[in-house]
C-alpha positions in Angstrom: 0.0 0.0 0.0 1.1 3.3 -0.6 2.1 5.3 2.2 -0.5 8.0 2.5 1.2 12.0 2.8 1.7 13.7 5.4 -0.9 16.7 6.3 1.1 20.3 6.3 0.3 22.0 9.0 -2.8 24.7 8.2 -2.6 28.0 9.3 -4.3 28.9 12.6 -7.7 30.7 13.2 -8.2 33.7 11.4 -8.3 36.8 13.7 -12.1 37.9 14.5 -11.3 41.4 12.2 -8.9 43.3 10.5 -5.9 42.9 7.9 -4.6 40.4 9.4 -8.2 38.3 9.4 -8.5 38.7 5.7 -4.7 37.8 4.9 -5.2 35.0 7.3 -7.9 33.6 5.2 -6.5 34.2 1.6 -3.7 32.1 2.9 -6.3 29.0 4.2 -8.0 29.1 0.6 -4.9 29.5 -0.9 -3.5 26.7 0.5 -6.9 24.9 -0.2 -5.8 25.5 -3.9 -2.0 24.3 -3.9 -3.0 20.6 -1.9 -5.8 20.4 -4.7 -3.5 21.5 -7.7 -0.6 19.5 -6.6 -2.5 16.3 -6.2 -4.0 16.8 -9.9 -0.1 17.3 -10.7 0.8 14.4 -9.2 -1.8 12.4 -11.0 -0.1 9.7 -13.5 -2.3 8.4 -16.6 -1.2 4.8 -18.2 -2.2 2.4 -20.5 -5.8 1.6 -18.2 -6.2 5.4 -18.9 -6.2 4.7 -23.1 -8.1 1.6 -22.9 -10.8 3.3 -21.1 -10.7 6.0 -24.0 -11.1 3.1 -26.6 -13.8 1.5 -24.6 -15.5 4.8 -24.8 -14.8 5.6 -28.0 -16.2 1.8 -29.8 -18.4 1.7 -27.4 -22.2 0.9 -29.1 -24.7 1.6 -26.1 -24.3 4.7 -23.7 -21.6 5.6 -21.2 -23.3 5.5 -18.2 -21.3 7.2 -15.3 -22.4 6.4 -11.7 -20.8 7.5 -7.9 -22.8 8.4 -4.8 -22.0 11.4 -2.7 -19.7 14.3 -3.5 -18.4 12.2 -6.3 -22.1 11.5 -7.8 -21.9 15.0 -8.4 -18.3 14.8 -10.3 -19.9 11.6 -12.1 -22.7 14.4 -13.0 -20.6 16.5 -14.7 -18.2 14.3 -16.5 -21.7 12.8 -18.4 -22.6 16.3 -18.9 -19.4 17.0 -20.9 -19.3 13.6 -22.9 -23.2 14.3 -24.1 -22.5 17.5 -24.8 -19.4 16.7 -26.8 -20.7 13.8 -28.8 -20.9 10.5 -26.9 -24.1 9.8 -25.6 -24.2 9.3 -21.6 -26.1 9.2 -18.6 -25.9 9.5 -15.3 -27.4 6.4 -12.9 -28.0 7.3 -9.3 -26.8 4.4 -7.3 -29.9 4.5 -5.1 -32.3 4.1 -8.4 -30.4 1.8 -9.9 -30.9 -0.6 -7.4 -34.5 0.0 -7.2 -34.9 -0.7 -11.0 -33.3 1.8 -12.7 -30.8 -0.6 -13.7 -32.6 -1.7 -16.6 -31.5 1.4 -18.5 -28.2 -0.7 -18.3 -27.4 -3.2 -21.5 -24.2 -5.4 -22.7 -23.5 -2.5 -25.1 -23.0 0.0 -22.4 -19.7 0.8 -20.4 -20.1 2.1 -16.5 -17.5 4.8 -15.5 -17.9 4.1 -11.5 -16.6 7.1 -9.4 -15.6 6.6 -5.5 -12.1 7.6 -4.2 -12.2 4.7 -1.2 -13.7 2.3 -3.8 -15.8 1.0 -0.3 -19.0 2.6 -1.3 -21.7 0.3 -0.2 -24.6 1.9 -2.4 -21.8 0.8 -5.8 -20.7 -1.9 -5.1 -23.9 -4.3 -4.7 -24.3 -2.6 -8.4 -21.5 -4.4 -9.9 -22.5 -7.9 -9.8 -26.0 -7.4 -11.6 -24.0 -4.8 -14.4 -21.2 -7.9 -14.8 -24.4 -10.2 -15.3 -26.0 -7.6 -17.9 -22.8 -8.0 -19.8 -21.7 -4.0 -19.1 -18.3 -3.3 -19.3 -17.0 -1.2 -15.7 -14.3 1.1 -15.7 -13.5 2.3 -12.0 -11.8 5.3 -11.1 -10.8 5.2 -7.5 -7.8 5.1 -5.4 -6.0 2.1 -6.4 -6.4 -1.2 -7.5 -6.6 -2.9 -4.4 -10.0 -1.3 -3.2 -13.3 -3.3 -3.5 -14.3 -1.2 -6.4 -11.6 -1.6 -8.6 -11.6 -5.7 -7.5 -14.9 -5.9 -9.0 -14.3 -4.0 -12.6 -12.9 -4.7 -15.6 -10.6 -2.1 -15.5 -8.8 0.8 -13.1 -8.3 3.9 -13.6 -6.2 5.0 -10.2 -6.0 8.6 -8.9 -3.5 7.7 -6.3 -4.0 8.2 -2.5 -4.7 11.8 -2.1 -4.4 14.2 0.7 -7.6 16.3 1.5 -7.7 19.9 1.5 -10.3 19.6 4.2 -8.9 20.8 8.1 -10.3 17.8 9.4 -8.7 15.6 6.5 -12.4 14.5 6.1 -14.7 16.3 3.8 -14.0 15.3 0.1 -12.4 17.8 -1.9 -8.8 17.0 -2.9 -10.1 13.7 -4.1 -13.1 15.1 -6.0 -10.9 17.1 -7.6 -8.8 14.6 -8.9 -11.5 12.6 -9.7 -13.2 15.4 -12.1 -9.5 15.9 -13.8 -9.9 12.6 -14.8 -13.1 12.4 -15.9 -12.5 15.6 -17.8 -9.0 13.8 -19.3 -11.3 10.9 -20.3 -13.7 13.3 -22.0 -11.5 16.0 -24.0 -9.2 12.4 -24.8 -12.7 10.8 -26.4 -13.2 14.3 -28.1 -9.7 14.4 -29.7 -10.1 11.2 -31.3 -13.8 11.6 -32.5 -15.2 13.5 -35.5 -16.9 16.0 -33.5 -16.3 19.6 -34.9 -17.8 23.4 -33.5 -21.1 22.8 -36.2 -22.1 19.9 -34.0 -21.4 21.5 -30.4 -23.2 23.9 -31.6 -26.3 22.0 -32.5 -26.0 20.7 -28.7 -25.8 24.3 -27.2 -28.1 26.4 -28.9 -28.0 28.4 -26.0 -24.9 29.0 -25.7 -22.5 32.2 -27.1 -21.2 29.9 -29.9 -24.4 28.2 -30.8 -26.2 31.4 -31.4 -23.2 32.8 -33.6 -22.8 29.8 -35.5 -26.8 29.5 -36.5 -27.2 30.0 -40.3 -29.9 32.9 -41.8 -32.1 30.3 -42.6 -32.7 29.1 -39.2 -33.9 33.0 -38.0 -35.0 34.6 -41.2 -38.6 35.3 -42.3 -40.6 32.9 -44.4 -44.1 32.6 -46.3 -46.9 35.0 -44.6 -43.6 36.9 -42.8 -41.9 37.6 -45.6 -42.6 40.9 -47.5 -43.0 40.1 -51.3 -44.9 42.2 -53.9 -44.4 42.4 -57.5 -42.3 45.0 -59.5 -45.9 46.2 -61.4 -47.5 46.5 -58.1 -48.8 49.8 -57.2 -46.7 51.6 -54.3 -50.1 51.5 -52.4 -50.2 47.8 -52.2 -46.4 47.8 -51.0 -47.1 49.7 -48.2 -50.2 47.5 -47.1 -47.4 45.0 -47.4 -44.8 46.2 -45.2 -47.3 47.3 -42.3 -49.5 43.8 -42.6 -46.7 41.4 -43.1 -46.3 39.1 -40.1 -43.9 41.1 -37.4 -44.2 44.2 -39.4 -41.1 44.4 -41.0 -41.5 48.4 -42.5 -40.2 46.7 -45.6 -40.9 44.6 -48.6 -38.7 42.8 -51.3 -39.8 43.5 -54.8 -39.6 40.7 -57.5 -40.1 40.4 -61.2 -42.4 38.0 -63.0 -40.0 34.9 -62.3 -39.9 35.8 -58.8 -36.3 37.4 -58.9 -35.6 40.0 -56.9 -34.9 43.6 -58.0 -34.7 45.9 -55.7 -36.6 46.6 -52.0 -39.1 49.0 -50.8 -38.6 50.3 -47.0 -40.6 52.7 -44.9 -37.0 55.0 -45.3 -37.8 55.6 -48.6 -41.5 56.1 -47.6 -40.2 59.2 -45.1 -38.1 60.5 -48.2 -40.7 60.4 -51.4 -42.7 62.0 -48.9 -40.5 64.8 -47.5 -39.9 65.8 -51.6 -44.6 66.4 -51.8 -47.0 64.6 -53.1 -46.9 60.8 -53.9 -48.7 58.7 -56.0 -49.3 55.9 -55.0 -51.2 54.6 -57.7 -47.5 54.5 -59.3 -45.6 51.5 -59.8 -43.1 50.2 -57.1 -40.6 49.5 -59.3 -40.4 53.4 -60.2 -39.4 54.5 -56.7 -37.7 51.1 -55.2 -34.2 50.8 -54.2 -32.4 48.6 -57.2 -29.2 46.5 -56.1 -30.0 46.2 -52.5 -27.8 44.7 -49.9 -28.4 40.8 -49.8 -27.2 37.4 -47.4 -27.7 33.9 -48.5 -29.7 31.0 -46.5 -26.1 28.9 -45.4 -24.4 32.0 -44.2 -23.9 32.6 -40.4 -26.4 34.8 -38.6 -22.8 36.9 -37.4 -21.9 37.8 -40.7 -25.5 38.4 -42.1 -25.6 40.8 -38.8 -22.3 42.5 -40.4 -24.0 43.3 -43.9 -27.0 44.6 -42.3 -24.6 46.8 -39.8 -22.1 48.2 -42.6 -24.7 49.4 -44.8 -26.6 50.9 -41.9 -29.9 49.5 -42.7 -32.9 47.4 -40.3 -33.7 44.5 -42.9 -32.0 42.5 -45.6 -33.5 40.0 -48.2 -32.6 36.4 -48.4 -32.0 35.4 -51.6 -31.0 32.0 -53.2 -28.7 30.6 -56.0 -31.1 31.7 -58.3 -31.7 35.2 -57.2 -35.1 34.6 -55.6 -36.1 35.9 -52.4 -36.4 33.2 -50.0 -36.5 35.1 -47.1 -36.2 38.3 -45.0 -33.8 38.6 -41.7 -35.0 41.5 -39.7 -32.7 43.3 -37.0 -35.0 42.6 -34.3 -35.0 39.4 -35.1 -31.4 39.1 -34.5 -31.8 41.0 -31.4 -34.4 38.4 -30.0 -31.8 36.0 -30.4 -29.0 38.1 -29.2 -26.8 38.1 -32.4 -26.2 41.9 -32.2 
C-alpha cells in the first residue's frame, strides 16, 4: 500500500477582524488550492487510462457514469461534458439503480464508477447485476486494491490523495482529482472523435457559440412573414405590405415575374418620397424602389448576415438564393431576440 502524505500543517484561526483576518484567510483558501492542484499534478495516466478512451470511443450503447456522494456530483458532470461533446451518456444514481433503474443498463453499455475509497456500499452491490448484464465497468478510485476496482474490468487510479479539508475529512482533494480525470477521459474521447464546433453547436443552442454559429435560414422570415410584392404592383399595395406582413417588417422585397428579386421597398424611402410632396401611389413600385440592395444567403452565419445589415446601416435584408429569388427576410429585431447583435 502506498504510504498516505503527510498533512502540512494549516494556518491557525483567522483573527475575529482586521488585515490580518482577511490575509489570514486568503492564505487558508490559498493553500486549499496548492494541496488540490498539486495532487492533480501528481496524477499519472497509463495504459488503463487509453483503454478506457477506446472503450468509450467503440463503445455501441451509452456511457453511463455512476458514484454516490460528492463524487455522484463529479460523475454528474463528466456525463454532462461527454453528451455534450458527442458520446451519448447518462448519469445512474446508485440508489435508483438498485430499485430498477438498472434496466437502463445493457451489454453494449460501459459504466465509469466514481468513489475515491472504492468502499461505497450503495456501488458496489451494483457491480454484480452490471457484470451479469454483460456491461463493461471502468472504476476510477484510489488504487487497485479497493473493493471497487476488485470488481471491474478495469482501473483507472488517482493515487491516495491528501484532503484539503482541516479535518482531512470532507471530500475535496479527491473530488478534484477525480473530475481531472473524468474531464482527461472526456476531452481524450473528443480528440479522437469527429466531432467539430457545427455539432457543439447544435448541442448548445444556448450557448454564445451556438447562437453565432446559426445559419440565416434558421432565424430569417418565411411565407406570410416575408414581405414580397411584385415590380408592377402599385406603391399603395407595398405599403399595405410592409405594415400587414407578419412582425411588421417596414419593408418589402420587390420581385419580377420569375420571382427574382430587383430591388426593396422600405418605410425610409416612404419618409423621403414624402419629405420631396406629393406621392402617387397609384405609381408602380418598381419606379421609386431601391435597385441592387444589400443581400445574405440561407447557409451563411447569422454573425456575418448581422455584419452586412450593420455596414450598410440598414434594419432588414433579403434572403436570396442561387437563383436570385427571395427566399427570405432577416430582420434586426430578429437578430436582437436572439442576441446576435
Amino acid at each position: 500500500m502506498p504510504r498516505k502524505p503527510r498533512r502540512r500543517a494549516a494556518p491557525g484561526p483567522a483573527p475575529t477582524r482586521g488585515p490580518a483576518r482577511a490575509r489570514a484567510l486568503v492564505a487558508y483558501g490559498r493553500m486549499v488550492l496548492d494541496t488540490e492542484a498539486a495532487a492533480i499534478g501528481r496524477l499519472r495516466l497509463d495504459g488503463a487510462f487509453a483503454t478506457a478512451v477506446d472503450w468509450i470511443l467503440s463503445c455501441k450503447g451509452q456511457v453511463i457514469l455512476t458514484g454516490i456522494g460528492k463524487p455522484g456530483f463529479v460523475a454528474q458532470k463528466i456525463s454532462s461534458t461527454l453528451a455534450s461533446t458527442g458520446t451519448q451518456s447518462i448519469y445512474l444514481h446508485p440508489a435508483e439503480a438498485a430499485h430498477g433503474d438498472l434496466g437502463r443498463v445493457s451489454r453494449r453499455d460501459v459504466v465509469v464508477a466514481l468513489s475515491n475509497s472504492g468502499e461505497s456500499e450503495e456501488i458496489l452491490r451494483l457491480l454484480p447485476p452490471m457484470r451479469r448484464i454483460g456491461a463493461r465497468v471502468v472504476a476510477v478510485t484510489r488504487d487497485a486494491h479497493t473493493p471497487l476496482a476488485r470488481a471491474a474490468d478495469l482501473v483507472v487510479a488517482i493515487g491516495n490523495v491528501e484532503e484539503a479539508c482541516p479535518m482531512g475529512l470532507a471530500p475535496t482533494t479527491s473530488t478534484a482529482a477525480l473530475l481531472a480525470v473524468g474531464d482527461a477521459l472526456a476531452m481524450a474521447v473528443l480528440e479522437n472523435r469527429r466531432f467539430g464546433k457545427e455539432e457543439y453547436a447544435l448541442y448548445h443552442p444556448g450557448g454564445r457559440l451556438g447562437r453565432h454559429l446559426m445559419k440565416v435560414s434558421e432565424l430569417m422570415r418565411t411565407g406570410a412573414a416575408n414581405p414580397l410584392v411584385p415590380a408592377e404592383a402599385p406603391l399603395e399595395r407595398a405599403v399595405g405590405v410592409m405594415t400587414s406582413a407578419e412582425g411588421r417588417p417596414g419593408a418589402c422585397t420587390v420581385v419580377d415575374r420569375r420571382g427574382r428579386l430587383v430591388g426593396v421597398f422600405t418605410d425610409g424611402d416612404l419618409r423621403r418620397l414624402v419629405e420631396k410632396g406629393p406621392v402617387d401611389f397609384r405609381a408602380p413600385v418598381s419606379a421609386v424602389m431601391t435597385r441592387h440592395p444589400r443581400t445574405v444567403r440561407p447557409d451563411e452565419r447569422l454573425v456575418d448576415a448581422a455584419r452586412v445589415m450593420r455596414e450598410a446601416q440598414i434594419d432588414g435584408v433579403p434572403v436570396v438564393d442561387g437563383r436570385g429569388r427571395p427566399v427570405g427576410f432577416l430582420d434586426v429585431q430578429d437578430l436582437l431576440a436572439a442576441r446576435i447583435l
